[in-house]
C-alpha positions as CSV (number, residue, x, y, z in Angstrom):
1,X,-66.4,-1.9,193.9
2,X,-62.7,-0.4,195.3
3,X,-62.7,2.7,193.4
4,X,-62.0,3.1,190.0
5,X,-60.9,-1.2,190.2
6,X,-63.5,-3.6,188.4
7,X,-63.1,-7.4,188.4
8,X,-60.5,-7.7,185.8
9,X,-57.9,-5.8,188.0
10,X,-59.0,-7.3,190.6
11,X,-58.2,-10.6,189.5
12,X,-55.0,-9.5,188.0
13,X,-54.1,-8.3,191.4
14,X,-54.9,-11.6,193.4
15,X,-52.9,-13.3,190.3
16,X,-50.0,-11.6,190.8
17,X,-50.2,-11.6,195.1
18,X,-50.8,-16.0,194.6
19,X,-47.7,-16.2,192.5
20,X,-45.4,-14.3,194.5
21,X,-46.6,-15.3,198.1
22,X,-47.7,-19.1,197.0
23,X,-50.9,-20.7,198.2
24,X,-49.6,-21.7,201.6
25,X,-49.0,-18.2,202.8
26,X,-51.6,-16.4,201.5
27,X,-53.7,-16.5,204.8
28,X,-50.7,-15.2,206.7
29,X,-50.3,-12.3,204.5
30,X,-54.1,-11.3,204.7
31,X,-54.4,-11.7,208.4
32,X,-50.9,-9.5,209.5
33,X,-52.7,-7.1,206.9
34,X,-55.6,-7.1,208.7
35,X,-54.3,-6.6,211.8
36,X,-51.8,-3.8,210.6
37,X,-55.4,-1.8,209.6
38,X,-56.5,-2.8,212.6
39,X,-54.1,-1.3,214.6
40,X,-53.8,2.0,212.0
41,X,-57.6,2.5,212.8
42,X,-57.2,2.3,216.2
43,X,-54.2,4.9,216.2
44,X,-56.2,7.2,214.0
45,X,-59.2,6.9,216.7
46,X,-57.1,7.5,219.6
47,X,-55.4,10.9,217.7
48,X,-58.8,11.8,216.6
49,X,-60.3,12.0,220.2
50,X,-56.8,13.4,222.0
51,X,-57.3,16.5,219.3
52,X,-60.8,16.8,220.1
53,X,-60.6,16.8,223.9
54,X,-58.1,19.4,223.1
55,X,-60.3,21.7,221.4
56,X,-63.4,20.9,223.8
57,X,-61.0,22.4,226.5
58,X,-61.6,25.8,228.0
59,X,-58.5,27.4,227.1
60,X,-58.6,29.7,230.1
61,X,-58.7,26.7,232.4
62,X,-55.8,25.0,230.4
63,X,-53.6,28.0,230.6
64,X,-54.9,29.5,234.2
65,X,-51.2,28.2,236.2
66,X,-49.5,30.1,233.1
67,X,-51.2,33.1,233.5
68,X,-50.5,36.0,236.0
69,X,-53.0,36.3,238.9
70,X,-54.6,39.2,237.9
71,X,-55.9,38.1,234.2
72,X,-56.6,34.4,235.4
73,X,-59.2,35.7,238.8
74,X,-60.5,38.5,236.0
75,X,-64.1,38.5,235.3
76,X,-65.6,37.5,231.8
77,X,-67.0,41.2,231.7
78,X,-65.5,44.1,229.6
79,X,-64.3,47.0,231.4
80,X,-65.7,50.4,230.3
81,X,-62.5,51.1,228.4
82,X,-62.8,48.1,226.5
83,X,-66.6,48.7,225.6
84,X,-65.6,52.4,224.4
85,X,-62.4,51.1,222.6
86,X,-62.7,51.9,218.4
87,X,-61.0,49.9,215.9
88,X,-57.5,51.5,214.6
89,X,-58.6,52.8,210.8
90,X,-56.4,52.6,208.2
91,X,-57.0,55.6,206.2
């Protein structure tokens, strides 16, 4: 049911949470708990989109005031010196 928790511990645990908050509270307790997962949700949502609009980005279109005006109006084409260009070897 919540993990590795069966009924037992679970009733342990509400045992324990009626003693020290006492009947009357009880509700109070659940429903700021609610609310703090609420909002915790909601903050994880809102990072979750800002880093994946991020990534979606064109980086050339993010950087393009940052760049100088030769590389940001440069085509998408290789030249012929970068076509011809080998790999340094090692050995």
């Amino acid at each position: 049911m919540f993990g590795n928790l069966g009924f037992g511990e679970i009733m342990i645990i509400m045992l324990i949470v009626l003693v020290l908050f006492g009947a009357n509270r009880i509700p109070e307790v659940s429903a700021s708990f609610g609310k703090g997962i609420r909002e915790f949700k909601k903050s994880l949502n809102e990072v979750e989109q800002s880093v994946t609009s991020a990534v979606t980005d064109s980086p050339r279109s993010t950087y393009a005031p940052f760049l100088p005006a030769s590389s940001a109006t440069a085509s998408s084409e290789p030249s012929v010196d970068e076509e011809r260009r080998e790999p340094k070897r090692l050995m």
